[in-house]
N, C-alpha and C positions, 0 to 999 in steps of 0.2 A: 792449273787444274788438269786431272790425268782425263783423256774421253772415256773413260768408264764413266767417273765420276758427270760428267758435264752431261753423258744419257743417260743417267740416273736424274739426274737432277731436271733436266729436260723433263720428262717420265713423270717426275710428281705436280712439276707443273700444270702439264696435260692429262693430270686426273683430276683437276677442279677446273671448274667455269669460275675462273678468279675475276667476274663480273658481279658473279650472284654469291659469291662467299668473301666477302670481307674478312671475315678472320684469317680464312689462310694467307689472304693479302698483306692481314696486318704481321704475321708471320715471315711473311717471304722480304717485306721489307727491313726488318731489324735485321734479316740474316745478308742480305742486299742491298743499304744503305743507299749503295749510289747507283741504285737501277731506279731511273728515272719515271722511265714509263708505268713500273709498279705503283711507284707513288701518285701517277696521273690517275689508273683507274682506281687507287682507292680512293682518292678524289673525289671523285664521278659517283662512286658510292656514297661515300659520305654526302655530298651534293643531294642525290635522291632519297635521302635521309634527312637532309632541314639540317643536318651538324657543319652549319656554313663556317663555324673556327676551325673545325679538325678537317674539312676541304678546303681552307684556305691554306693550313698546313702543309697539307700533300702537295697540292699545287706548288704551292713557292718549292718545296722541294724537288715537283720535277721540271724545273728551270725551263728551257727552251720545247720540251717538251709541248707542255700546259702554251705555251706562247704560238709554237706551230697549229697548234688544232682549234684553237682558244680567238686566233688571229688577235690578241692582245698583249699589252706587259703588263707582269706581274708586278705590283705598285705595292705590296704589302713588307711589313719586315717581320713585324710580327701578328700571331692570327687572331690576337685577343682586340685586336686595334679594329674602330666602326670600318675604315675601308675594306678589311678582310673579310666582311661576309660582304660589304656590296660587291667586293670581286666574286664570292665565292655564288653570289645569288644571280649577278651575271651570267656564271657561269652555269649555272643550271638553266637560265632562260634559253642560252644558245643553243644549248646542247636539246633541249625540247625542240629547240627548230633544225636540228639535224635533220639528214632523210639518211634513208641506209648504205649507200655510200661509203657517207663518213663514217657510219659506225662498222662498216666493214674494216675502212682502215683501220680504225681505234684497235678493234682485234687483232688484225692483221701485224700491225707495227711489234706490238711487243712478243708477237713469236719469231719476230725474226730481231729484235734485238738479244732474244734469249739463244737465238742462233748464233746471232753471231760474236757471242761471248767465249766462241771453241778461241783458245790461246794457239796461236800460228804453229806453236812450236808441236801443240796435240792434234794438228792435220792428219788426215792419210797422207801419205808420200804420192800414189800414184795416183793424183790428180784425180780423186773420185771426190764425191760428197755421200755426207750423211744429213739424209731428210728425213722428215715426221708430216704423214699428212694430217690436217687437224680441221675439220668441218671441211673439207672441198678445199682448203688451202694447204701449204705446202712452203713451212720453215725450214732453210734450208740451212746449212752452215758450209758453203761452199770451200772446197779446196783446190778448185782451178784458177788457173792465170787469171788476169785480167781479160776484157775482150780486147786485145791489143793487137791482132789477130786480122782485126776489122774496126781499125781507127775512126772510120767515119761514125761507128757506130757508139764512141766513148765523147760523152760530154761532160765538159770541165766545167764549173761555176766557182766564181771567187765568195765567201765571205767575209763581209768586212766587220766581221764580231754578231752579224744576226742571224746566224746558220740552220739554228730552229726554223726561222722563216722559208729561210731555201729549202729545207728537205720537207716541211708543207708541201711548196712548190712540185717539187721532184715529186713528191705522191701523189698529188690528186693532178696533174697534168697529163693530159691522155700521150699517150706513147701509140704511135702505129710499128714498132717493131722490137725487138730484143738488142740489149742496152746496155751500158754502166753510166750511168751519173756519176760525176768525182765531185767531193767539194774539197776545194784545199783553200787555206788560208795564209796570211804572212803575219810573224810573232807582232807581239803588240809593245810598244818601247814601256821601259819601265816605269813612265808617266802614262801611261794608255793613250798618251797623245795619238801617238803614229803608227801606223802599220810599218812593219821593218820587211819590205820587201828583199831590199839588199841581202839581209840574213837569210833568209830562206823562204820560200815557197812551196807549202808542203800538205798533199793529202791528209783532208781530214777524216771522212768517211766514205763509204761508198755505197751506191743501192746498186744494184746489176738486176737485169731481168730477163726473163727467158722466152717471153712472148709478150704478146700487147698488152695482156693482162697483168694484174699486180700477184699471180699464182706463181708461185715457185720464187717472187722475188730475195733476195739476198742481203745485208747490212752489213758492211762489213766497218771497223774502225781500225785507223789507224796512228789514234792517238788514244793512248792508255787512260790520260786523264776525263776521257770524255765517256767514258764505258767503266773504269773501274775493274779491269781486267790486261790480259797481256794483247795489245796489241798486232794485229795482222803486219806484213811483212809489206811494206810500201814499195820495194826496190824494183817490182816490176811496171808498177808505174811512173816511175821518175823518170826515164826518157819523154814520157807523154806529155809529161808536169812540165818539164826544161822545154820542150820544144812550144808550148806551148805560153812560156811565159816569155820568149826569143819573141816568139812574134807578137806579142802584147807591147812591149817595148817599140819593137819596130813600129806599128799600129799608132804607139803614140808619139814618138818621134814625127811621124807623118804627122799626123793632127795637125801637133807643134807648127812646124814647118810651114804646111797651108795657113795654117791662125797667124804666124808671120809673117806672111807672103802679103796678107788682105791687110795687117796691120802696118805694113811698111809702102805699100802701091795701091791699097783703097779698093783693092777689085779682087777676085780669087784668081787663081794660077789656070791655065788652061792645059796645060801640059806640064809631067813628071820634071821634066831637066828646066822648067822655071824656078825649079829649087835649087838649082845646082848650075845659075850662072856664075861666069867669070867675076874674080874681085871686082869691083866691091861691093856687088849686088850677090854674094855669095851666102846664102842661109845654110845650105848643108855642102858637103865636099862630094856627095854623092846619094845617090837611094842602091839599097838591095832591092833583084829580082823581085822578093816578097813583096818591098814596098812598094814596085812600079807598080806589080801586079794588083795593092789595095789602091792604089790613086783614084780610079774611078769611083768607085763605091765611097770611098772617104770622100772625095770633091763633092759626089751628092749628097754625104751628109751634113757634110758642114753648109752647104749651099740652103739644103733646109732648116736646116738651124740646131742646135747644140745638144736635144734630148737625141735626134736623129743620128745624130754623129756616134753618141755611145753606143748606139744599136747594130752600126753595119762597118765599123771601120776597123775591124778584127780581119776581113778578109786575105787569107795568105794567099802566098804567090806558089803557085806549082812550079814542084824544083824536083832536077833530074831523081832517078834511083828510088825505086820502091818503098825506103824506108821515110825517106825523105816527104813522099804523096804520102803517104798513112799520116805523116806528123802533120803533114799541110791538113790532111782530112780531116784529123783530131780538132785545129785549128778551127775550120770554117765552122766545124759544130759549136765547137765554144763559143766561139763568135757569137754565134746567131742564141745562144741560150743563154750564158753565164751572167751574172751579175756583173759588166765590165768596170775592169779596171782600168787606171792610167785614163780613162776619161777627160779630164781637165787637163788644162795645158801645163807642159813643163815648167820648172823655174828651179831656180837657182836660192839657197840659203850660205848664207856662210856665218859662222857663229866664232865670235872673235874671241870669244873665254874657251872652248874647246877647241879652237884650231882646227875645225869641221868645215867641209864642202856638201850638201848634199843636195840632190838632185830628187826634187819632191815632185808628185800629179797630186792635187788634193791633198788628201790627209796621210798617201803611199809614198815613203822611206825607198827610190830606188834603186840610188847610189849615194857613200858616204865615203870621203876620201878625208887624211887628215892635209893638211894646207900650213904654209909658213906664213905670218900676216906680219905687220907694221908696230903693234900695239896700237898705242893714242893715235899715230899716223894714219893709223887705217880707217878711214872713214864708213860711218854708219848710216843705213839710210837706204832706199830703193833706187835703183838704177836700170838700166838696161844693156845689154850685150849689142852697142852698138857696130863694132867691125871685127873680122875674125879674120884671122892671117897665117896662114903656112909657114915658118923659116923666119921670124922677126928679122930683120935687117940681113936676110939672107944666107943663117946658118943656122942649123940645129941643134948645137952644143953650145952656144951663146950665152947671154949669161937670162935671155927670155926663153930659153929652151927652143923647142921646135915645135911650139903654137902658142899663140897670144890672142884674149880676145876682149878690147877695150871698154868699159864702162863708162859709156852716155858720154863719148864724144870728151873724155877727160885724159889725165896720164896716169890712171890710174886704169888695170889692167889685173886678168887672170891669165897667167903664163908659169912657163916651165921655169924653169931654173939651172944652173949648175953648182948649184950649192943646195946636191939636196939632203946636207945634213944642218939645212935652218929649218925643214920641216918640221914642222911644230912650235916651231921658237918666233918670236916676236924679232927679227932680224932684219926684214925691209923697211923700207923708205915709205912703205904705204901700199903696196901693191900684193896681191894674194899669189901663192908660192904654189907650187902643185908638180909633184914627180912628173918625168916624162910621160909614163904608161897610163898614169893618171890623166893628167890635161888630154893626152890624145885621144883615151877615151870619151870625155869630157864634152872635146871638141867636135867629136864623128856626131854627137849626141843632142845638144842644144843648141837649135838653129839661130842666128840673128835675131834681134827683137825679145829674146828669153827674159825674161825679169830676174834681177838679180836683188835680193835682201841681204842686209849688212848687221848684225845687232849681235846682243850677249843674250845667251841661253835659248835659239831660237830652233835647234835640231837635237837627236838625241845624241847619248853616248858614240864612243864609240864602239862597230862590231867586234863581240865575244874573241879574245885572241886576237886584237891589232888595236893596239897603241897609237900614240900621235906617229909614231914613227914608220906605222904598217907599212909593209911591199905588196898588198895584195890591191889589184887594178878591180875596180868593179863591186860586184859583190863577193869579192875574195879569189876569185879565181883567174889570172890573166888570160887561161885559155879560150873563157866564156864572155870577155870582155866585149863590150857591144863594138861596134866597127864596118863603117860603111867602104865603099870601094871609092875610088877618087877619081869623079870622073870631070870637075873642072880645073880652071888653074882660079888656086887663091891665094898663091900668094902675091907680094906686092915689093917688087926689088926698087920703085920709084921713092921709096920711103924711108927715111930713118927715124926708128922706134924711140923715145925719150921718155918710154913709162917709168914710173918712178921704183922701179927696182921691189 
């Protein structure tokens, strides 16, 4: 859409109160299908009308919408069905106990969705906006940066498929300054089981604000399918995105770690480098700055117990260079706001029909490696990650690579290989197979005590472009590969390895 077009079409909008004219509504929506919020206020109208099927309609049409303001789910499929009007007469009860607030937002929201329908490509260049003031408010369709400017000032929220809910949140949550709310999410596997962190991590929308107030605020989308339109240009937020999911990881790592420190010694760790003793009391090889830097905050939350923990154990560590504190800054905000992720402890799946490794928190996908297994040898079943070893039998081109990490005290084992063309294939003795760049990863990653699951069909595919036989470490990229610094000794030269290959 050309911006001629787009303030034109602004323009006619903003010569009706499409509150008190339902027909133009009904208008704007056939022309508009998947403008959501359209469909909400005529909803609303129909609602104050007693035509509880044709506001049951609208409703289910404006999806997450009706759900954020509604604070309910829409239960209906079809509006001729008796639940479609108790939804829809619900919804008129609620909406009678609004105060004006909310019906401020109600207005408010969809002039700034219709704002922020400008396609990236039809911007000004030179960072200006085009605004419409409409009753004392102020739709904006912004074409500046991000606030990236002023990290501290950008807050990240994860959704995990309830995003309506979140951007409720983000609006009626009072703000003492000028803002960006981000929400991004990770795709959903193609059972909807899983969230596929590993794949990507990626803005979904965004609110930005210009003061306390919700005047002048912004919407901006940055996925096409959720607006019905060309999507905004994410690329200036992806540094914010990445730095901020680095230390999400890190964050939960930690957890991990503490959770099996109290699980393996019956008490919690008192100091950072309790995690990082000499074999064979070795959980991690070492912590990042970052993580020393959350120890504190994470030991009191888990000390308090397990809701507390997802609340404060985001805290990053201040690390050298400017750019570095803005992401740390970006960071501490998310923390303290977003709906966290990596919460639950790590563990370990391995799925003996795909030849998959991955590394779950809950129901988050957020590493998937493929693995060379046993077949029938390879035994199914829960386990745990009882010893972890640097150099099996004291080399790292061996035939266990250069890291091994035992299963419940058996010879059965996740280690390297030098045969890493059985990756994928059924070719061990029983024992799970894993590239060097892999396992190492792997290993920096799941402390001692981790759980480890054995079964057929228990993780998703695998990631778009990598095969059983992929080379990418991580979530595809070795550069980005997680990786702690090595600040004990673990390995163990008193030993000779006799895992079953």
């Amino acid at each position: 859409m050309k911006k001629n077009r787009f303030d034109d079409q602004l323009e006619r909008f903003f010569q009706h109160n499409p509150v008190e004219d339902p027909l133009y509504l009904k208008r704007y929506v056939k022309e508009h299908p998947d403008h959501k919020m359209a469909w909400y206020l005529l909803g609303r109208e129909y609602t104050a009308q007693g035509k509880e099927g044709k506001a049951a309609y609208c409703f289910a049409q404006s999806g997450e919408i009706y759900e954020a303001f509604e604070k309910q789910k829409i239960v209906v499929e079809r509006p001729d069905f008796p639940a479609a009007e108790k939804m829809a007469v619900a919804g008129r009860s609620k909406l009678a106990r609004r105060g004006k607030r909310v019906a401020l937002l109600a207005m408010l929201l969809p002039l700034l969705m219709l704002a922020s329908v400008t396609p990236a490509s039809d911007r000004h260049s030179g960072g200006g906006e085009a605004s419409m003031p409409v009753g004392g408010l102020s739709a904006t369709a912004s074409t500046a940066p991000p606030l990236q400017d002023d990290a501290a000032k950008l807050k990240l929220y994860y959704a995990d498929g309830a995003w309506g809910t979140l951007l409720q949140r983000i609006l009626t949550a009072p703000h003492d300054a000028a803002g960006e709310a981000v929400i991004v999410q990770a795709p959903k596997s193609a059972d909807g089981a899983w969230e596929e962190w590993n794949k990507a991590v990626k803005p979904m929308f965004s609110v930005a604000r210009n003061g306390s107030d919700a005047s002048g605020a912004t919407l901006s989308y940055y996925n096409a399918q959720l607006c019905g339109c060309q999507a905004a240009d994410s690329a200036p937020l992806q540094p914010a995105v990445e730095s901020w999911v680095q230390e999400r990881e890190q964050a939960a790592v930690l957890q991990s770690a503490i959770a099996a420190y109290r699980q393996k010694s019956g008490t919690l760790p008192q100091q950072a480098e309790q995690l990082a003793r000499p074999y064979p009391d070795n959980l991690l090889p070492g912590l990042t700055p970052a993580m020393q830097a959350m120890f504190p905050q994470t030991l009191a939350a888990q000390a308090a117990g397990p809701a507390q923990g997802a609340a404060v154990a985001g805290q990053p560590a201040a690390e050298p260079g400017a750019a570095a504190a803005r992401a740390s800054a970006a960071a501490a905000a998310a923390a303290q706001t977003s709906a966290a992720p990596l919460a639950e402890p790590l563990r370990i799946l391995v799925d003996t029909e795909k030849h998959r490794l991955a590394v779950a928190s809950g129901s988050i996908i957020i590493r998937s490696y493929p693995v060379g297994l046993g077949g029938d040898k390879t035994p199914e079943g829960d386990f745990i990650i009882s010893e972890k070893v640097r150099n099996p039998n004291g080399k790292s081109n061996g035939e266990f690579g250069s890291r091994g990490m035992t299963l419940s005290d058996t010879l059965y084992a996740i280690h390297g290989t030098n045969k890493p063309s059985s990756i994928g294939k059924d070719e061990s003795h029983g024992c799970i197979r894993m590239k060097q760049a892999d396992v190492e990863e792997l290993y920096d990653m799941v402390p001692a005590q981790t759980k480890v699951s054995i079964g057929k069909g228990i993780v998703p595919d695998a990631p778009e472009g990598e095969g059983d036989g992929g080379t990418g470490a991580g979530r595809g990229n070795p550069a980005r590969a997680f990786k702690v610094p090595l600040q004990t000794t673990d390995s163990n030269p008193n030993k000779v390895y006799k895992w079953l290959d």
